[in-house]
C-alpha positions in Angstrom: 47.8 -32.7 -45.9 47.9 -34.3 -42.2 48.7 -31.0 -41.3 46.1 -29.1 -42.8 43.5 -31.7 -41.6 44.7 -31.7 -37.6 44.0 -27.6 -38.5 40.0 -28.5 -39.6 39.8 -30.5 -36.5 41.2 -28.0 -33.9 39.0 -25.5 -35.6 36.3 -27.5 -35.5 36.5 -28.4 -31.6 36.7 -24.8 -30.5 33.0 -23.6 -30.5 32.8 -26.6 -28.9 35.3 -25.9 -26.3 33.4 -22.3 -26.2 30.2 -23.9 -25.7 31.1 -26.1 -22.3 28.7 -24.9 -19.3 30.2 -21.8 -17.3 28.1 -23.1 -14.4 28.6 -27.1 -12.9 26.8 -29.7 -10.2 28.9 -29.8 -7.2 30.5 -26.4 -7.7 27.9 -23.8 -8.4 24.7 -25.7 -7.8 23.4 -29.0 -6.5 20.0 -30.8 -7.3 18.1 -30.7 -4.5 15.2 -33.0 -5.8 14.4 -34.6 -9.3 11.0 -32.7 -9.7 11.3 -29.4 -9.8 8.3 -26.8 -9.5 5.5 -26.2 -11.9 6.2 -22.7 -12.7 9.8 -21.1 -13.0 10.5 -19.5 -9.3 13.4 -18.0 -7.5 13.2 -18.7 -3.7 15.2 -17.2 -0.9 15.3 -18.6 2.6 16.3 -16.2 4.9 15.8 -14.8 8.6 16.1 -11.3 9.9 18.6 -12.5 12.6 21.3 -13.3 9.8 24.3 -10.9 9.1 24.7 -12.3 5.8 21.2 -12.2 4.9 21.4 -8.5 5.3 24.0 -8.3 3.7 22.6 -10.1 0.9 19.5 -7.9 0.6 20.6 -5.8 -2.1 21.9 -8.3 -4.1 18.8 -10.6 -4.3 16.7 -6.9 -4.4 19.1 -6.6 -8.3 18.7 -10.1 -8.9 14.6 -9.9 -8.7 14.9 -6.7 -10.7 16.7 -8.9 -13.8 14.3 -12.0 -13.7 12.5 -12.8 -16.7 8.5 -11.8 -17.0 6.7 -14.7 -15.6 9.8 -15.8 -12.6 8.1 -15.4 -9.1 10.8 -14.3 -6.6 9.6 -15.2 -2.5 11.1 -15.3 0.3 11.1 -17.9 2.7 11.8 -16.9 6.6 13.1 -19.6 8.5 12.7 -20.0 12.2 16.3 -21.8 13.2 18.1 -18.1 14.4 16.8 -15.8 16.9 16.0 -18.6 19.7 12.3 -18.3 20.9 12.2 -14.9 18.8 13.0 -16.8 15.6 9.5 -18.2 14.9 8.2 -14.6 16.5 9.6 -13.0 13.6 9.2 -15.3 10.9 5.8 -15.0 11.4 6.2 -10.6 11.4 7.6 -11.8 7.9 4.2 -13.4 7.3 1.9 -10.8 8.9 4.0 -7.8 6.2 3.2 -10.2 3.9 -0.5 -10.4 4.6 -1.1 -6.6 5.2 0.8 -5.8 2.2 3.8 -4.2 3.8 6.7 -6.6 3.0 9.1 -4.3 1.0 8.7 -1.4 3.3 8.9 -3.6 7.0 11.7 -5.8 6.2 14.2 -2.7 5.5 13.1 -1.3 8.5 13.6 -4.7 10.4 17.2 -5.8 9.2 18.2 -2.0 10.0 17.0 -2.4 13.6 18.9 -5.7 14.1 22.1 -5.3 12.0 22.8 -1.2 12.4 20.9 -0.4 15.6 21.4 -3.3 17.4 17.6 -3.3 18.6 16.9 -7.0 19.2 13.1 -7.4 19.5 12.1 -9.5 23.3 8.4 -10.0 22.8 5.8 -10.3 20.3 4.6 -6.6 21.7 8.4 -5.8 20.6 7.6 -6.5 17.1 4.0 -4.8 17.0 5.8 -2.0 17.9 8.0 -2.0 14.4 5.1 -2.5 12.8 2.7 0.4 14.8 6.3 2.8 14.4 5.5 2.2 10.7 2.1 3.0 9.7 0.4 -0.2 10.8 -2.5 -0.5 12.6 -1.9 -2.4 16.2 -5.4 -3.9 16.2 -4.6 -4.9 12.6 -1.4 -6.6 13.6 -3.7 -8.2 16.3 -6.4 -9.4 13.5 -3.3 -11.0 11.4 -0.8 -12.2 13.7 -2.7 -15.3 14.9 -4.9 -15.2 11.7 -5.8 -18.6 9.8 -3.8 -16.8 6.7 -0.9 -16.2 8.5 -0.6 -19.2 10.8 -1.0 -21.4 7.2 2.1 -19.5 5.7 4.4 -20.0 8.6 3.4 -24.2 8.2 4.3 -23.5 5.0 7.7 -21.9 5.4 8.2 -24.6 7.8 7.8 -27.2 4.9 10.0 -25.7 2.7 12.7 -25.2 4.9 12.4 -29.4 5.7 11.5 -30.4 2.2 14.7 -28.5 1.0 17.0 -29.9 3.9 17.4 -25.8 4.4 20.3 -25.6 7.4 21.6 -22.3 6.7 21.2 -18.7 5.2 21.1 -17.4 3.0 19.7 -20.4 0.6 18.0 -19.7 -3.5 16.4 -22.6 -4.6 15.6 -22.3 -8.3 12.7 -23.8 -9.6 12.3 -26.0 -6.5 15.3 -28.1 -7.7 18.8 -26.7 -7.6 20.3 -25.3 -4.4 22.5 -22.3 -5.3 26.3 -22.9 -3.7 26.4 -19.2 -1.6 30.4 -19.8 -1.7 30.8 -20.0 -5.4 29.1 -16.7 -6.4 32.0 -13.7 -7.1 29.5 -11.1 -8.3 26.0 -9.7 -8.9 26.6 -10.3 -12.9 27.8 -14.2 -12.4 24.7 -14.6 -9.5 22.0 -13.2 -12.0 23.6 -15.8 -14.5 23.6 -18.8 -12.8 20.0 -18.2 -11.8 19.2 -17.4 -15.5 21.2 -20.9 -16.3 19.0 -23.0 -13.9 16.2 -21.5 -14.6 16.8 -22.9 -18.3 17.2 -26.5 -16.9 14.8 -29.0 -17.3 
């Protein structure tokens, strides 16, 4: 009988067993802050002079591609690499933001860096990417300096300090939980841990 009931309690601890978290605090994620954001959102900190950043573009492109309807997914530049050019082309991140050329500038951007080894001098350096790409250059003018676009680099600015952001790449999910970069293995295990935090309260 003592035999038979050890059984019914084994049994009965397995699903629980089954059910621990795959995903913990301290290895795959830490809380960044105890109030998280008011609307579920996926946010990458990044900058154009990062190796891994690049390389990380594809997976964060499948990741966006598998969030649920109603996720926002943006990206953050941050102005720490690149020396003096660092805040020069967070704020071309801006300015492809603003004219509505994002997705088809900051291909063109990482390959010019990270395959051609063309590193951008000057501000006219980067009007250039964007006139070589269909943009206007008195439309770059308009934007670069613009109210719009000077308020989203203060802004980037912020999150990086609110979120203590010291390198990149960085997710933050619903302004709360810092992703641990090191403790992802694959694009199936990323897209799950963000699906996990973004279930967290």
């Amino acid at each position: 009988m003592k035999k038979i009931l050890l059984f019914i309690a084994a049994m009965l601890m397995m699903p629980m067993v089954h059910a621990a978290p795959e995903f913990k605090e301290g290895v795959n994620y830490e809380v960044v802050k105890q109030t998280g954001s008011a609307q579920p959102e996926v946010l990458e900190f990044f900058s154009y002079y990062c190796p891994h950043c690049y390389k990380f573009e594809p997976i964060a492109s499948e990741l966006k591609k598998s969030l649920p309807q109603g996720v926002s997914f943006k990206k953050n530049p941050v102005a720490f690499l690149g020396r003096e050019m660092g805040p020069e082309m967070q704020r071309a991140y801006a300015v492809a933001s603003l004219l509505e050329v994002e997705g088809k500038l900051t291909p063109v951007i990482f390959s010019k860096l990270h395959e051609q080894k063309q590193f951008p001098q000057s501000r006219d350096d980067v009007k250039q990417i964007f006139v070589d790409n269909g943009v206007k250059g008195e439309e770059f003018d308009g934007a670069v300096d613009s109210f719009a676009v000077s308020g989203m680099v203060a802004q980037f600015d912020r999150n990086t300090e609110e979120f203590q952001i010291r390198g990149v790449p960085a997710f933050v999910v619903n302004g709360k939980y810092l992703i641990k970069i090191e403790s992802i293995t694959s694009q199936d295990q990323f897209n799950r841990l963000v699906s996990f935090l973004l279930a967290q309260k």
